[in-house]
C-alpha positions in Angstrom: 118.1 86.8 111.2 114.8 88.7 110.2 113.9 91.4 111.6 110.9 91.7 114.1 108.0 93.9 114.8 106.1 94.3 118.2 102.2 95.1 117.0 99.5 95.2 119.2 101.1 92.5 121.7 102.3 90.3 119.1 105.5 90.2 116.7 105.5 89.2 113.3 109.0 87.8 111.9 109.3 85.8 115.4 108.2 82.6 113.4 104.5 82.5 114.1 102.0 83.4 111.8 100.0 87.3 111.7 96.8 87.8 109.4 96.9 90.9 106.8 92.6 90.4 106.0 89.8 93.1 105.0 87.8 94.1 102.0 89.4 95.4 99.0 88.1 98.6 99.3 86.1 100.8 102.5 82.5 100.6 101.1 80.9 101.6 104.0 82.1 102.3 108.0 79.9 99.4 108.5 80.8 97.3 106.5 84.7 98.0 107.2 83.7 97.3 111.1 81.9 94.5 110.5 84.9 92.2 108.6 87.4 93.7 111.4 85.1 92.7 114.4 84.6 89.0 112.8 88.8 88.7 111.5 89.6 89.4 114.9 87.3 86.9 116.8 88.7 84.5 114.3 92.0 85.5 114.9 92.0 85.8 118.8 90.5 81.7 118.6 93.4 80.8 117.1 96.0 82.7 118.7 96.8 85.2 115.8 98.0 88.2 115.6 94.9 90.2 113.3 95.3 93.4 111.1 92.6 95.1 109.1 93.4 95.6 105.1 91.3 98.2 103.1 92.3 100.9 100.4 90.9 104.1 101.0 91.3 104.8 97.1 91.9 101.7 94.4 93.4 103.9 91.9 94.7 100.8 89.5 91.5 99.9 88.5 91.3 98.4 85.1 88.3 100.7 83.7 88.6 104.6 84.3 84.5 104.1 85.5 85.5 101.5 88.2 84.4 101.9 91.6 87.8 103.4 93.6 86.9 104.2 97.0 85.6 107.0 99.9 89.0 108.7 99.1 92.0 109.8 101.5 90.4 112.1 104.1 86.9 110.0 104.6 89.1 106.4 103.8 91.0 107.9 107.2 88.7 108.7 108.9 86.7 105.3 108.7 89.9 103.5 109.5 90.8 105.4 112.4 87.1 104.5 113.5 87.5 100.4 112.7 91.1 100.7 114.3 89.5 102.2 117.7 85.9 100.0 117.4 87.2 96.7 116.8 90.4 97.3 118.6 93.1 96.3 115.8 95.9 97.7 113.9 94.9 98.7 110.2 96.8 99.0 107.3 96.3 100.7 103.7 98.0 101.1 100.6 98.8 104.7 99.3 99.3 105.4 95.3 100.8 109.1 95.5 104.0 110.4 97.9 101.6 113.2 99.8 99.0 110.5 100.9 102.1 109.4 103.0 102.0 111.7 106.1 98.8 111.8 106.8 98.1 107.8 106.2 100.9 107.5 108.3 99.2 109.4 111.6 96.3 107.1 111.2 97.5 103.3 110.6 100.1 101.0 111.7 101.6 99.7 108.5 101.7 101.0 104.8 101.2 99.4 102.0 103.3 99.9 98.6 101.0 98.9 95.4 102.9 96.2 93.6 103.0 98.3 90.4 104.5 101.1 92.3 107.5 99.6 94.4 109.6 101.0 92.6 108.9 104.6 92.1 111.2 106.7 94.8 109.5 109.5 95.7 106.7 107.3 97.2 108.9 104.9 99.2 111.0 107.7 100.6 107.8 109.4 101.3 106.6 106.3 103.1 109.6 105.7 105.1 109.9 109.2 106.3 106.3 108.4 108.2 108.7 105.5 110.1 105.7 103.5 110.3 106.2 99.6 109.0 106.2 99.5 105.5 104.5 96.8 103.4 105.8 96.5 99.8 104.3 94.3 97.3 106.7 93.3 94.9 105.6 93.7 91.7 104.6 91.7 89.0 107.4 92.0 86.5 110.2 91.8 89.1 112.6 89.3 90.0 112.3 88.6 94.1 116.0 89.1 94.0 115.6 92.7 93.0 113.7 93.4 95.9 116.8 94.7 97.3 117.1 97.8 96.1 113.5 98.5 96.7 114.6 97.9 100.2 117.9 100.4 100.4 115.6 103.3 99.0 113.5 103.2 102.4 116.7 102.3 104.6 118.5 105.4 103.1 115.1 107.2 103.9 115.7 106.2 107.1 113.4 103.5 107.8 114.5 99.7 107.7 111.1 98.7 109.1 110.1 96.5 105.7 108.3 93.7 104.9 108.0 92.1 101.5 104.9 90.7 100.3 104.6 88.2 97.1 101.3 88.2 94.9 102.0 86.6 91.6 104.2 87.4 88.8 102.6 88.1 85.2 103.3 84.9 82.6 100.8 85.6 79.7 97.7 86.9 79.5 95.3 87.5 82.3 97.1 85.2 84.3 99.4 85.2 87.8 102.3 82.5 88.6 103.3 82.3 91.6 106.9 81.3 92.5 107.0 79.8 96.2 111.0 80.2 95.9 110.7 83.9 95.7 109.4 83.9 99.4 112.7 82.0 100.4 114.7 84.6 98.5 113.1 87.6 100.0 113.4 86.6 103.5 116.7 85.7 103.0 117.0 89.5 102.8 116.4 89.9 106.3 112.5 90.8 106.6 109.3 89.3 107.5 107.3 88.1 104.2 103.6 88.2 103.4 101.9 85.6 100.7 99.0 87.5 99.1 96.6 84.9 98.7 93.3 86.3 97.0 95.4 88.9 94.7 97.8 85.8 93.6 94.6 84.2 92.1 93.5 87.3 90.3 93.4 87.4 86.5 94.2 91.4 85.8 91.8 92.4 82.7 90.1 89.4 82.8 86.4 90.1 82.5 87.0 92.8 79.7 86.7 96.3 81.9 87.4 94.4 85.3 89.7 91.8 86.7 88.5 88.2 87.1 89.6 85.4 89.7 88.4 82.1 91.3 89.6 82.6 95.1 89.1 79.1 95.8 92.5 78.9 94.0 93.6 81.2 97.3 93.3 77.7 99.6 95.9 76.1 98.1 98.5 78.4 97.2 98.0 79.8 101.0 98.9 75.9 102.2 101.3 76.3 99.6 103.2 79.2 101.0 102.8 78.0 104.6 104.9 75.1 103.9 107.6 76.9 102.5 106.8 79.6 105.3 106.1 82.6 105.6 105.7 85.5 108.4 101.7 86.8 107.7 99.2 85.4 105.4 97.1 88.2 103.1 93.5 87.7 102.0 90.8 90.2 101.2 87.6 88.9 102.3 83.6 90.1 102.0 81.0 89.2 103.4 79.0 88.7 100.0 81.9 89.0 97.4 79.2 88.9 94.7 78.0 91.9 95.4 81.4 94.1 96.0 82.4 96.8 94.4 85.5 95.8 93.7 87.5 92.5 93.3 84.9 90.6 94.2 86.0 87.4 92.1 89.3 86.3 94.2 87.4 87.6 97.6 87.1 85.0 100.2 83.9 85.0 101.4 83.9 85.9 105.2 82.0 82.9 106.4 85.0 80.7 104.6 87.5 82.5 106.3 87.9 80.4 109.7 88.5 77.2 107.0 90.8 79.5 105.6 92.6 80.2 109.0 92.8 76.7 110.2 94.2 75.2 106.7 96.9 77.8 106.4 97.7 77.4 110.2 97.6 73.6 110.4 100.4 73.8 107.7 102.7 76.5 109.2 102.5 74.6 112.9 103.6 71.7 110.7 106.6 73.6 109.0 107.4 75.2 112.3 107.7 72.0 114.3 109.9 70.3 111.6 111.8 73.2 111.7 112.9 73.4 115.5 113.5 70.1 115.4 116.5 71.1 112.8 118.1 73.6 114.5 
């Protein structure tokens, strides 16, 4: 059985399908309100639940000069204005254990960096907020050991987990994903996420910044759908080419519904069969 959460009048782990989908990082208010307004009309078309993704600081940029964000008490403040304009849950990652109590006042889910699910003092710090916790598993880690990441927030306290997938590292500049890992990690007993735009992303791959093709994101979403998953994760822009940061595995916003309707034509699918199983 996987556990379920209750957000904004919707679960996710009941078997349908949520959206995790904003820009990498807040640029601008505007710009933050703008992506929410048009995920959710998306979203509400099509019957899905709709939460709004941006970092408030991207402090694993690959060049020490990289654009990282407003910074923890602005990045707050902007998504406690998106989450009460646009009407929808937000969540954000944090990097550091003290950016855990006041992230948690704002938004309704926080999100663990991949590279950091396993330091301690961050997850206990998260799971003390007892909001839902996100966790990316990271790119050198086995989905199995995804476990223990799990019992450091559940002897914190807080079981309220979700594990999302993004790529493992095989080589140079280069992400593999393994659609198995999803089945392993919900096997665990929580909802998973398939990070589709970060899955295509090629870390260090334009020399100072990281590279990506996010048309690669269509299929490897259909991809994950069919094995199934609980949300689907995509960072989208509304002019990619001109973000500040990430821009190369960014959906751009006006691809987005396609993106919704491929992804959801494939998880009705896989749900159908599904009941028909049991």
């Amino acid at each position: 059985m996987v556990k379920r959460y209750y957000i904004n009048g919707k679960f996710i782990g009941d078997g349908s399908l949520a959206v995790i989908a904003g820009p990498c990082s807040l640029e601008s208010p505007e710009l933050g309100l703008r992506v929410a307004k048009s995920m959710k009309r998306l979203c509400d078309e099509r019957g899905l639940l709709y939460i709004f993704k941006a970092s408030f600081d991207k402090a694993n940029r690959t060049s020490v000069h990289a654009w990282r964000g407003p910074g923890l008490e602005k990045g707050l403040e902007q998504l406690a204005e998106i989450k009460s304009m646009a009407g929808v849950p937000v969540l954000t990652d944090i990097h550091e254990s003290f950016q855990a109590a006041p992230a948690g006042e704002v938004v309704d889910i926080i999100q663990i960096p991949a590279f950091l699910c396993r330091q301690t003092d961050l997850l206990v710090a998260a799971a003390k907020t007892g909001r839902i916790i996100n966790i990316k598993k990271a790119q050198f880690l086995a989905p199995e050991d995804m476990t223990y990441v799990a019992a450091k927030c559940r002897e914190a306290g807080n079981d309220n987990i979700m594990f999302c997938e993004r790529g493992t590292m095989m080589g140079y500049h280069r992400l593999v994903v393994d659609m198995t890992g999803l089945i392993t990690m919900r096997e665990m007993g929580y909802p998973v996420v398939f990070d589709a735009t970060h899955s295509v992303q090629r870390p260090g791959g334009l020399g100072g910044a990281s590279g990506g093709d996010y048309r690669l994101a269509f299929p490897l979403a259909r991809a994950a759908a069919g094995v199934g998953i609980d949300a689907i994760f995509a960072e989208t822009h509304p002019n990619p080419k001109e973000a500040l940061s990430d821009g190369p595995n960014m959906i751009p916003l006006d691809q987005m519904g396609r993106f919704l309707d491929e992804v959801l034509a494939i998880h009705n699918v896989r749900k159908g069969f599904s009941d028909e199983l049991k």
